[in-house]
Residue, then its C-alpha position, 0 to 999 in steps of 0.5 A: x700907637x704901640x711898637x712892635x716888641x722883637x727881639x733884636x741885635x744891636x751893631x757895634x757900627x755906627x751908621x757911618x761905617x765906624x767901629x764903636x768906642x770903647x772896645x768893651x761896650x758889649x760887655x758894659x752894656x750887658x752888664x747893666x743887666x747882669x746878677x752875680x750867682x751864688x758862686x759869685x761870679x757875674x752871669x749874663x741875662x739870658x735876655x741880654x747877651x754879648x756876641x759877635x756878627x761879621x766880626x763886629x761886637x754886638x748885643x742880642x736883646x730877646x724880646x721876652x725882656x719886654x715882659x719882664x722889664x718894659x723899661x729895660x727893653x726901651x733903655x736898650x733900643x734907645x741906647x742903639x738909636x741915640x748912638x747912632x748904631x746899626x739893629x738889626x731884628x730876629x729873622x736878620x740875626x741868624x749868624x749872630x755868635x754867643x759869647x759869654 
């Protein structure tokens, strides 16, 4: 049996309606998958990125991270389910905002 690999956002709301905590997960969480540059300064993964959706934070994971680093992509999607957070896949992530 094999998953289906997509891209997908995972929610900073848990499944109960709460906000997650601490504010700045997003951020924690993709930097995780983050290098520094040779100006030194942090860059986000193009694969891993912080965002917003309907004024909740979020992070979008592209589905080509599943080719690069299988292990990563399974970190992240288990991440959102054992902390009970709200995903939504591509084709639900239209209004998904960019930060960073």
């Amino acid at each position: 049996m094999s998953a289906t690999v997509v891209s997908f956002t995972i929610i900073g709301r848990t499944a109960d309606g709460k906000s997650f905590r601490p504010s700045d997960w997003a951020d924690r969480l993709c930097g995780i998958m983050s290098v520094f540059g040779a100006d030194r300064k942090m860059k986000f993964s193009p694969y891993v990125r912080p965002g917003t959706m309907n004024g909740d934070k979020c992070v979008m994971v592209d589905e080509r991270l599943h080719k690069l680093e299988p292990l990563a992509y399974k970190f992240l999607a288990n991440f959102a389910t054992d902390n009970d957070l709200k995903v939504e896949y591509a084709e639900e992530s239209a209004s998904v905002s960019v930060t960073g």
